[in-house]
MIMARVEX-688387 format. One record per atom (N, C-alpha, C): residue in three letters; atom name; z negated, y, x negated. Coordinates in steps of 0.001 Angstrom, whole numbers. Atoms other than C-alpha are relative to their C-alpha. Example, Ala and Ser with C-alpha at 12.3 -4.5 7.8 and 13.67 -1.06 7.14 Angstrom:
BEGIN
+-----+----+---------+---------+---------+
!   r !  a !       w !       v !       u !
+-----+----+---------+---------+---------+
! ala !  N !       0 !   -1190 !    -890 !
! ala ! CA !   -7800 !   -4500 !  -12300 !
! ala !  C !       0 !    1200 !    -900 !
! ser !  N !      60 !   -1190 !     820 !
! ser ! CA !   -7140 !   -1060 !  -13670 !
! ser !  C !    -730 !    1090 !     770 !
+-----+----+---------+---------+---------+
***
This chain:
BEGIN
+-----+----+---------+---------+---------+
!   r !  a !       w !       v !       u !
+-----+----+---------+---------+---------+
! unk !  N !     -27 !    1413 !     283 !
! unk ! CA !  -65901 !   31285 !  -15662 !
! unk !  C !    -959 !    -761 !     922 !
! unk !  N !     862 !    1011 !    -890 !
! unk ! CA !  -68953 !   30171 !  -13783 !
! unk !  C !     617 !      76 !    1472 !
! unk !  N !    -921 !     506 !   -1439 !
! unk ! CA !  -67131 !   30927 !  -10528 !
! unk !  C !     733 !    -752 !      38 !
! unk !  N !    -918 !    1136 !    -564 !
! unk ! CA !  -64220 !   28797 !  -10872 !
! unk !  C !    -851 !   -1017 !    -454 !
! unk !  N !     792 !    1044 !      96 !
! unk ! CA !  -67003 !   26251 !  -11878 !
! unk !  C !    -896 !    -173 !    1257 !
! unk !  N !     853 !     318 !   -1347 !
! unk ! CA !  -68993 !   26713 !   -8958 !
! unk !  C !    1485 !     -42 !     879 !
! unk !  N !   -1793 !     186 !    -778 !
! unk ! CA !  -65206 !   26642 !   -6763 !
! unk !  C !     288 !   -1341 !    -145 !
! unk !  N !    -285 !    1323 !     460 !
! unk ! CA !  -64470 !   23655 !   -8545 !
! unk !  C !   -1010 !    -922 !     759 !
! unk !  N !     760 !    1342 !    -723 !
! unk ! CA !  -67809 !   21706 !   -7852 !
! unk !  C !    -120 !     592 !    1749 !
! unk !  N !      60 !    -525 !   -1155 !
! unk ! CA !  -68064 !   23495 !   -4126 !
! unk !  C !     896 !   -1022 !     601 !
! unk !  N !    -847 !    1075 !    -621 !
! unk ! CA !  -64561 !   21505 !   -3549 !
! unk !  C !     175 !   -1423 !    -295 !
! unk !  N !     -63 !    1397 !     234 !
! unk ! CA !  -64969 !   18555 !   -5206 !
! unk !  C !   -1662 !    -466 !     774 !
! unk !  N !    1005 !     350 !   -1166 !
! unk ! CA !  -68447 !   18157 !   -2676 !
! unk !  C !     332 !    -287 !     865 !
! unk !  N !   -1100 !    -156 !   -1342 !
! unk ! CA !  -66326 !   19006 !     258 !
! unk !  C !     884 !   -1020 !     -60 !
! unk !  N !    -885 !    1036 !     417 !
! unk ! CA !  -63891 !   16607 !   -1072 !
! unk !  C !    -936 !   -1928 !     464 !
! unk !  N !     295 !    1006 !     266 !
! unk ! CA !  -66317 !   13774 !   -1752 !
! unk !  C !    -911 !    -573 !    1482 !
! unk !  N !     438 !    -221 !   -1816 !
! unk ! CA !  -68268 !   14594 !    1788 !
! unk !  C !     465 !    -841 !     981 !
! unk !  N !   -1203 !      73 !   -1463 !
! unk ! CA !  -65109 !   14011 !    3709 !
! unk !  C !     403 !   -1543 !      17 !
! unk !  N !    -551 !    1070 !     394 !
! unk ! CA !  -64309 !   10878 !    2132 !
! unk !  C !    -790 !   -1116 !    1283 !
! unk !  N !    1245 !    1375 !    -618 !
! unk ! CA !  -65227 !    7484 !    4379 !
! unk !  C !    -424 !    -668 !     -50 !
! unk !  N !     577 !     486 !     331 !
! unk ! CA !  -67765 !    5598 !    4426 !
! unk !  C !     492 !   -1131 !   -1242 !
! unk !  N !    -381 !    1090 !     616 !
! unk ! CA !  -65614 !    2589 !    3039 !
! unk !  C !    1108 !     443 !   -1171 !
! unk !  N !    -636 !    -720 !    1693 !
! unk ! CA !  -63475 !    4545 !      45 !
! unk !  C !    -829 !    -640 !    -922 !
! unk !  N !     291 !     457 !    1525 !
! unk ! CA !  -66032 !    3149 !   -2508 !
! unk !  C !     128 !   -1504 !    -234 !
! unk !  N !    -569 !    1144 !      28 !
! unk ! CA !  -64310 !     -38 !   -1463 !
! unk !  C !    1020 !    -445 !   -1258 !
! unk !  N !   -1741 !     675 !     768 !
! unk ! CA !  -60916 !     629 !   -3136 !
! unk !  C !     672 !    -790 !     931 !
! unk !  N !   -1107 !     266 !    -921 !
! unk ! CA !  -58101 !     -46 !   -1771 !
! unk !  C !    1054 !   -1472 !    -171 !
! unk !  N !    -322 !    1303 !      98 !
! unk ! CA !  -55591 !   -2940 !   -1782 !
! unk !  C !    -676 !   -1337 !     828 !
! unk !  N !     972 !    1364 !    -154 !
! unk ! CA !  -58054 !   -4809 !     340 !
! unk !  C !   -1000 !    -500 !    -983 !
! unk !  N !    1101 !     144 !     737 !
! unk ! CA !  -60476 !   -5046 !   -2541 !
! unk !  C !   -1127 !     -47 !     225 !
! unk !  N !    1331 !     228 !    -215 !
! unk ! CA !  -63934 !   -5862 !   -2076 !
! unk !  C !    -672 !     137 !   -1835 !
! unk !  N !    1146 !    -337 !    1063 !
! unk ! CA !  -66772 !   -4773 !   -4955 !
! unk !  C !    -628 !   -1453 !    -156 !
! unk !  N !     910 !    1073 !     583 !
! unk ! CA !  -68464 !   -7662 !   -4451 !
! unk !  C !     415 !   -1219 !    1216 !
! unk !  N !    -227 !    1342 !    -711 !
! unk ! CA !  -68610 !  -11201 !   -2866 !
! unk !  C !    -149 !     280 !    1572 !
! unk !  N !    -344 !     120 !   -1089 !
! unk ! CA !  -67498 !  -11737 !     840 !
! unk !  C !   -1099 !    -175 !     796 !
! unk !  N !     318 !     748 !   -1363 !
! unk ! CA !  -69641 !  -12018 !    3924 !
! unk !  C !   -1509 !     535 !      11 !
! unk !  N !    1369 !    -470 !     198 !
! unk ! CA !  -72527 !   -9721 !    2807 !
! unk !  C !    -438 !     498 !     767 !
! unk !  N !     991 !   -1125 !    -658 !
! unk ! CA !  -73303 !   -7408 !    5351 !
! unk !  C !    -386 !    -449 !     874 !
! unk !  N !     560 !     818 !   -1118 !
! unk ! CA !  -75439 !   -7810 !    8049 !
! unk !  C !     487 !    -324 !    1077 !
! unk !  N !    -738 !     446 !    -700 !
! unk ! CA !  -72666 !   -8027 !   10485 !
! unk !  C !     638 !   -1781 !      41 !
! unk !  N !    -684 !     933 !     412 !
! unk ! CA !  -71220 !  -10619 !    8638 !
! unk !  C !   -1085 !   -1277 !    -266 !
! unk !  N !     983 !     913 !      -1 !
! unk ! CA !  -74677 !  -12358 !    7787 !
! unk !  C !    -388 !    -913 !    1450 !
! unk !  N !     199 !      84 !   -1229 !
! unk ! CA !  -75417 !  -12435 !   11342 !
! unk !  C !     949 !   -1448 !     909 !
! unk !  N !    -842 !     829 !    -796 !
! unk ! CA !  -72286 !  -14145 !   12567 !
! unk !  C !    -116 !   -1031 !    -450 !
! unk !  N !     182 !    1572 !     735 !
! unk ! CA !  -72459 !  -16912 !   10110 !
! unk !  C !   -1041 !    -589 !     122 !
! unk !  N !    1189 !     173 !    -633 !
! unk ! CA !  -75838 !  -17833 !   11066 !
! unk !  C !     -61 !    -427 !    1822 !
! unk !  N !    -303 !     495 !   -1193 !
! unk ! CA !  -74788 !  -17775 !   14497 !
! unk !  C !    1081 !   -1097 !     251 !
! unk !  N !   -1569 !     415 !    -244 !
! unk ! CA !  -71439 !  -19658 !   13951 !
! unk !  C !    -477 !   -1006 !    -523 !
! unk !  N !    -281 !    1070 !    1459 !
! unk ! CA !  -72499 !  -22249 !   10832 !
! unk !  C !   -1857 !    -646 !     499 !
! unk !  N !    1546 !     114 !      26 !
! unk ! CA !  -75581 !  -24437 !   11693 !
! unk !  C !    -597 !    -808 !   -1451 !
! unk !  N !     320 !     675 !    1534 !
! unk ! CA !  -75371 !  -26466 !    7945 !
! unk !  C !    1124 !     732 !   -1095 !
! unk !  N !   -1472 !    -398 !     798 !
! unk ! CA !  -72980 !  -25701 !    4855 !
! unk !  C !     907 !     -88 !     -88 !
! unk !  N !   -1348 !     401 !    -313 !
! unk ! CA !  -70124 !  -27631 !    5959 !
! unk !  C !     111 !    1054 !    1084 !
! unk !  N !    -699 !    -711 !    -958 !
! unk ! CA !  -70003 !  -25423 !    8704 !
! unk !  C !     276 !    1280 !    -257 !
! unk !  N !    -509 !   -1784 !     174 !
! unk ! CA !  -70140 !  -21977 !    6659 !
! unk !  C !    1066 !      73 !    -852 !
! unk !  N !   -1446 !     276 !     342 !
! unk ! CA !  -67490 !  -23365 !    4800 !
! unk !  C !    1442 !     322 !     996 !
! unk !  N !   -1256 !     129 !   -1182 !
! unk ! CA !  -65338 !  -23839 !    8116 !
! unk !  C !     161 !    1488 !     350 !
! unk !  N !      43 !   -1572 !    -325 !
! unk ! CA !  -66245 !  -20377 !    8835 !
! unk !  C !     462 !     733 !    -670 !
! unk !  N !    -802 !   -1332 !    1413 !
! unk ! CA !  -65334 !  -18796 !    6067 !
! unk !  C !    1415 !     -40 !    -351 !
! unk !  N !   -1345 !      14 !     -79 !
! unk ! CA !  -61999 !  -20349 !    6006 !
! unk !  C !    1077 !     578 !    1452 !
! unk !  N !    -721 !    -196 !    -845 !
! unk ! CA !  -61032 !  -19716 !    9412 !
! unk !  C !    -130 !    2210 !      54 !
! unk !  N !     126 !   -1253 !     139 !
! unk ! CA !  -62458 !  -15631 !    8490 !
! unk !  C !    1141 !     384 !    -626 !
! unk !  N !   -1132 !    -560 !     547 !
! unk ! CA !  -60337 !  -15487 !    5738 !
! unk !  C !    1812 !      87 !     638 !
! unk !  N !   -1064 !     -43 !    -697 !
! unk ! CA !  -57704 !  -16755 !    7808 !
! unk !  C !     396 !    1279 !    1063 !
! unk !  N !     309 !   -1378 !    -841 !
! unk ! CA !  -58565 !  -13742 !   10306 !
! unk !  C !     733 !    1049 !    -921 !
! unk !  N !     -65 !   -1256 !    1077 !
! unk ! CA !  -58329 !  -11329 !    7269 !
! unk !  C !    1564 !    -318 !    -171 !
! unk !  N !   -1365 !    -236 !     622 !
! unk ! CA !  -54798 !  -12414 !    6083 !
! unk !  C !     856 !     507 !    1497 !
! unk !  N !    -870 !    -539 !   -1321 !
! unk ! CA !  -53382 !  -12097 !    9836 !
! unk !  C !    -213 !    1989 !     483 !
! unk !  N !     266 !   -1704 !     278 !
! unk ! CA !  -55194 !   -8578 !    9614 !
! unk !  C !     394 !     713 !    -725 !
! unk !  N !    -440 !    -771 !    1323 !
! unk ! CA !  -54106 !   -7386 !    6373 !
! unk !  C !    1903 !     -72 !     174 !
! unk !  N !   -1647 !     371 !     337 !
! unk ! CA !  -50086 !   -8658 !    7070 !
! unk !  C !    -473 !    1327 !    1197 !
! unk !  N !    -371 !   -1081 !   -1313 !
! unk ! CA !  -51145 !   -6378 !   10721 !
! unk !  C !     -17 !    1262 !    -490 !
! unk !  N !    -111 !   -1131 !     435 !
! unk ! CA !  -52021 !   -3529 !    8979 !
! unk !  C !     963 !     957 !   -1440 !
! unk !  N !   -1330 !    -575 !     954 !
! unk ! CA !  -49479 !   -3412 !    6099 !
! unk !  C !    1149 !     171 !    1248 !
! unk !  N !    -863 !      28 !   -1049 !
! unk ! CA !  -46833 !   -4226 !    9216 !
! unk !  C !    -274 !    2045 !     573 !
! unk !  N !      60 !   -1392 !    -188 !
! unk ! CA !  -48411 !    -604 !   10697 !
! unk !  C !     221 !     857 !   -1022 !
! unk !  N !    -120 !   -1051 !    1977 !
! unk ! CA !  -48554 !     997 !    6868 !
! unk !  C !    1486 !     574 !     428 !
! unk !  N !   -2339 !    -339 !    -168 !
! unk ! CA !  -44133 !     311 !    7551 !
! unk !  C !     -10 !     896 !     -90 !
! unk !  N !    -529 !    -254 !   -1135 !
! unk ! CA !  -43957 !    1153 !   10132 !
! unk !  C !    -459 !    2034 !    -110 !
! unk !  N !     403 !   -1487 !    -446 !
! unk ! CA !  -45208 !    5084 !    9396 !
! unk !  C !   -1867 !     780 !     300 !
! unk !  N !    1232 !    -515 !    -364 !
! unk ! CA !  -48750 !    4745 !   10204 !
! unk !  C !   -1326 !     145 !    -890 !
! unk !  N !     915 !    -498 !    1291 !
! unk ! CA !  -51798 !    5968 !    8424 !
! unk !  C !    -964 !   -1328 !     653 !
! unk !  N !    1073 !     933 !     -92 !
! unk ! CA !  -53945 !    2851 !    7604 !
! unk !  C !    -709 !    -445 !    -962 !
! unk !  N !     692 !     257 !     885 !
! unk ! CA !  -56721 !    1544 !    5971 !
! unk !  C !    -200 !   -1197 !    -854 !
! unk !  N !      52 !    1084 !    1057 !
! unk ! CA !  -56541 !    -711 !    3116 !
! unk !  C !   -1021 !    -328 !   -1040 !
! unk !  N !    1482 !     134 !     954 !
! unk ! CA !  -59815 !    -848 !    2039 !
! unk !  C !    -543 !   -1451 !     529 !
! unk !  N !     633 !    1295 !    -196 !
! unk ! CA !  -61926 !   -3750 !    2122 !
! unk !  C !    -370 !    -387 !    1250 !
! unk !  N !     290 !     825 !   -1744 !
! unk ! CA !  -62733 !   -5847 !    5595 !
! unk !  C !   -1452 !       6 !     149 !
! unk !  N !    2125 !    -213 !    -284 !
! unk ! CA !  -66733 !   -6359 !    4779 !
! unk !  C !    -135 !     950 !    1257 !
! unk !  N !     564 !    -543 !    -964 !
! unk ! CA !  -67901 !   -5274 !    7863 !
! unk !  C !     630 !     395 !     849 !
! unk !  N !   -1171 !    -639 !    -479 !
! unk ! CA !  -64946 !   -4601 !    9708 !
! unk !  C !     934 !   -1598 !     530 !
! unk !  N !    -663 !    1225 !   -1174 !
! unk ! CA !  -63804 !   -8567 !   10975 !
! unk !  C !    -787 !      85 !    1263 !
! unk !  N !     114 !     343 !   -1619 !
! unk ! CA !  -63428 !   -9129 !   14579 !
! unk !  C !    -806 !   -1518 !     183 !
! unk !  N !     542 !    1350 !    -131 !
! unk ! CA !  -66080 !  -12214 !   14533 !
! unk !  C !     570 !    -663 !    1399 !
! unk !  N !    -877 !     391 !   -1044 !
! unk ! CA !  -64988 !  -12676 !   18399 !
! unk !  C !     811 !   -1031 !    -328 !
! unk !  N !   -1709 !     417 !     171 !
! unk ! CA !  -61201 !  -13584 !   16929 !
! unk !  C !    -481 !    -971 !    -910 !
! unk !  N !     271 !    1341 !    1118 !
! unk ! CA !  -62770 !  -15811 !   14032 !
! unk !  C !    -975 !    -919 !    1099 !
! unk !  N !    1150 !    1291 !    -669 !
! unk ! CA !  -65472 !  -17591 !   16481 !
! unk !  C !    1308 !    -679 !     859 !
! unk !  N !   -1023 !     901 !   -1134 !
! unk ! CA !  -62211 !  -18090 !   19044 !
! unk !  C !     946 !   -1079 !   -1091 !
! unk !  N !   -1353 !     690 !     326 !
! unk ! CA !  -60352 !  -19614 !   16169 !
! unk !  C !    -779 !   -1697 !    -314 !
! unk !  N !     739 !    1134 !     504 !
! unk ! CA !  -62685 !  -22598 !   15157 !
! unk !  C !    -246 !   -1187 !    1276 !
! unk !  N !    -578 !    1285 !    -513 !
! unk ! CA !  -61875 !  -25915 !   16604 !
! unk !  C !   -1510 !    -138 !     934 !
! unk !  N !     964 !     567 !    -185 !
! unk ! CA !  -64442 !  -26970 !   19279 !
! unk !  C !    -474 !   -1122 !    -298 !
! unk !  N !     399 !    1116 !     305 !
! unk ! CA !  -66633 !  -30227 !   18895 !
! unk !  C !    -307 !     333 !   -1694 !
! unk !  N !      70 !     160 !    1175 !
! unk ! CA !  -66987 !  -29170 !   15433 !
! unk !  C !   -2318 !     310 !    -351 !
! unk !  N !    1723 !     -43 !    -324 !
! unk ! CA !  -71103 !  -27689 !   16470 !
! unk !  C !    -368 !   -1082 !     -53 !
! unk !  N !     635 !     560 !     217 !
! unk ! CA !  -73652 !  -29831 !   15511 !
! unk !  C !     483 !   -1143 !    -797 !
! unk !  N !    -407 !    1474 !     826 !
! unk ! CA !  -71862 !  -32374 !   13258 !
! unk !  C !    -478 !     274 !   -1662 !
! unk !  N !     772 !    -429 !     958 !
! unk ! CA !  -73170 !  -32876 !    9944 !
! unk !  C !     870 !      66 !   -1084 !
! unk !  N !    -696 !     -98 !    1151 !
! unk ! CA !  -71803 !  -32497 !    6660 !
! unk !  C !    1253 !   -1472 !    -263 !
! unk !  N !   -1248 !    1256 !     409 !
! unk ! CA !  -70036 !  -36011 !    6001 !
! unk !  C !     411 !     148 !    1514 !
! unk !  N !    -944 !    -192 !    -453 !
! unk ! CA !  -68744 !  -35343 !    9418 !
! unk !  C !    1006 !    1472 !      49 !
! unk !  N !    -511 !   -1068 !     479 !
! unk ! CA !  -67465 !  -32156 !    8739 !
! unk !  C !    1302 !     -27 !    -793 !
! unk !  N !    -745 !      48 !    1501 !
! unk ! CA !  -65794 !  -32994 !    5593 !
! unk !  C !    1649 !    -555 !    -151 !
! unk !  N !   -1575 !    -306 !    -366 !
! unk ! CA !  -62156 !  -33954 !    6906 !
! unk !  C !     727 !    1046 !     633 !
! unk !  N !   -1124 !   -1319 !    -181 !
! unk ! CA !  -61530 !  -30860 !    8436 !
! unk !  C !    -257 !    1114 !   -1435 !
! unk !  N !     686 !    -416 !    1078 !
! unk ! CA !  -63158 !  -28816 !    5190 !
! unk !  C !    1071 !    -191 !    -961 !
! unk !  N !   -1073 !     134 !     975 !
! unk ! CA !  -60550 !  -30616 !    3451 !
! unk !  C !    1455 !     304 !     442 !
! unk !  N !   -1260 !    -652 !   -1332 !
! unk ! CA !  -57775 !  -30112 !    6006 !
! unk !  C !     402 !    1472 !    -694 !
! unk !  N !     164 !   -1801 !     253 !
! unk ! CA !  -58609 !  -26271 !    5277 !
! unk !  C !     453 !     267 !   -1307 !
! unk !  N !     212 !    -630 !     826 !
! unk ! CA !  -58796 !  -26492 !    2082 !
! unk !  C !    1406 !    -440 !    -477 !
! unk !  N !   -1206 !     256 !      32 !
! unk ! CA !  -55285 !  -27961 !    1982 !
! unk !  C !     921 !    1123 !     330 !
! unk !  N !    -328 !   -1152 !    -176 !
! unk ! CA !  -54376 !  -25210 !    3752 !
! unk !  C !     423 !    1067 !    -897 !
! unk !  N !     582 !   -1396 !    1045 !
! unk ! CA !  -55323 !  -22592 !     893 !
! unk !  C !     292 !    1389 !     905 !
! unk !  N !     331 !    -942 !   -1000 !
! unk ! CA !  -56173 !  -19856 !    3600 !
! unk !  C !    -588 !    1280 !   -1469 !
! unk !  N !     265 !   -1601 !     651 !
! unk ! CA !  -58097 !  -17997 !     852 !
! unk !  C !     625 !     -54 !   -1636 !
! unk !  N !    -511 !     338 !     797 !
! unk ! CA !  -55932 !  -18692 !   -1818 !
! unk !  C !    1608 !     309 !      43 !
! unk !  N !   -1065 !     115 !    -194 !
! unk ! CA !  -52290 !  -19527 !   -1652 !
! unk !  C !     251 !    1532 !    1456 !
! unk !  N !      -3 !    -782 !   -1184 !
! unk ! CA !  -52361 !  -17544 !    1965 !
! unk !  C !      23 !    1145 !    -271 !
! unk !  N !     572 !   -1678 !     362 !
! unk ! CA !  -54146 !  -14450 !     412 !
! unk !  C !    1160 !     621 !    -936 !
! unk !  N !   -1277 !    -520 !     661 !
! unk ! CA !  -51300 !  -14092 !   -2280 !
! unk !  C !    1286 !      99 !     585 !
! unk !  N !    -985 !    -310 !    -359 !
! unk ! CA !  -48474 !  -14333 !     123 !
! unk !  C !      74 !    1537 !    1062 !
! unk !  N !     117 !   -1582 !    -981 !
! unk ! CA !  -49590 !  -11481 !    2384 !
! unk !  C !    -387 !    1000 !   -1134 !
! unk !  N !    -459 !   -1075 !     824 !
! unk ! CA !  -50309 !   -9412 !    -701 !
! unk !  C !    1315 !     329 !    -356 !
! unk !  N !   -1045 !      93 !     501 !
! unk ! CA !  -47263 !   -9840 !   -1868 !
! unk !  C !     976 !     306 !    1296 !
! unk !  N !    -673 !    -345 !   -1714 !
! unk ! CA !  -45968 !   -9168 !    1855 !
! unk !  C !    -117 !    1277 !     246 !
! unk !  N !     580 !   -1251 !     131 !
! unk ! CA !  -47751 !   -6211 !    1458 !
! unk !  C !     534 !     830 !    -836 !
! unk !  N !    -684 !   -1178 !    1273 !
! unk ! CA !  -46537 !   -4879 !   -1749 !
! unk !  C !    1642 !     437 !     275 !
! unk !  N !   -1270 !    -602 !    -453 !
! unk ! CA !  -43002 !   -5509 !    -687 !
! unk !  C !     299 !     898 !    1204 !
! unk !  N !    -423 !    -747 !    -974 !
! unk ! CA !  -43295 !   -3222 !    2131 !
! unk !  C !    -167 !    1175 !    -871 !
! unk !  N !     494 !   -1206 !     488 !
! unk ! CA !  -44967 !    -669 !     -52 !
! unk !  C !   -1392 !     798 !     197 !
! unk !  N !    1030 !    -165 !     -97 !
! unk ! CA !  -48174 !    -621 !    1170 !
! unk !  C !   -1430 !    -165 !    -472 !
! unk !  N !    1360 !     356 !     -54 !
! unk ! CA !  -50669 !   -1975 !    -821 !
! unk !  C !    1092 !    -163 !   -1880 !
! unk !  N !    -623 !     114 !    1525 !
! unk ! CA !  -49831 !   -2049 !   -5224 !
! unk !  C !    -275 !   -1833 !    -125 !
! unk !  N !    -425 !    1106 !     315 !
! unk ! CA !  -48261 !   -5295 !   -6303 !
! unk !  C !    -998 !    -751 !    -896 !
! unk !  N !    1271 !     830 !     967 !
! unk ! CA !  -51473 !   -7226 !   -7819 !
! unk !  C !    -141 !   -1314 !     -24 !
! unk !  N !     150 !    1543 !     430 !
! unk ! CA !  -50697 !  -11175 !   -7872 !
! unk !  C !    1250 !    -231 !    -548 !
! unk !  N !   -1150 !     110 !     334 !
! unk ! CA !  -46937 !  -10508 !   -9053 !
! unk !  C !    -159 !     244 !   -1319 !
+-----+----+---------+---------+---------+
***
């Protein structure tokens, strides 16, 4: 008995070992906790956002990043390929989000800010947006049906 108990925990070590870093994400694109935590992500916004209207702008044009990422990687899922559907934290292309943000928008202050902010938020990038690419997702089969 204690052997297949030591067997048992031996492979479930080996098992839990192998696993990567980002598994205690969960999958679906799920995030544990609130967006934009890590120091990658601290970093850029700091570099990108010089008041709050602007980490607003940032954060919409990220999420916008993320849904064009998440439709790319269900699109590969299809298509056959082994991909990861774990959470983004730490894992956006800041590059592709800094190229997407409108110039002239640096150094303006909050009340000027605040028509594109709303623009965005018209949009629903992390909202409306985020449920159609799940749902883009699920119907391929890649990711479990969670706003339907």
């Amino acid at each position: 008995m204690t052997k297949s108990i030591s067997i048992s925990l031996a492979t479930a070590l080996l098992i839990s070992a192998t696993q990567p870093v980002w598994a205690d994400h969960g999958e679906n694109f799920h995030c544990d906790r609130m967006p934009f935590l890590s120091d990658q992500a601290k970093a850029a916004m700091n570099q990108l956002a010089h008041n709050n209207g602007m980490r607003k702008i940032v954060s919409f044009y990220a999420w916008q990043w993320e849904n064009e990422e998440m439709r790319r990687i269900c699109d590969a899922g299809a298509a056959g390929e082994n991909v990861d559907t774990s959470c983004l934290e730490g894992r956006r292309d800041w590059d592709a989000i800094a190229a997407k943000i409108p110039e002239g928008l640096a150094g303006q202050s909050n009340k000027e800010l605040r028509p594109h902010m709303l623009e965005l938020t018209e949009r629903g990038y992390h909202t409306t947006d985020r449920k159609e690419v799940m749902s883009y997702c699920a119907k391929l089969g890649v990711v479990d049906s969670v706003f339907e």
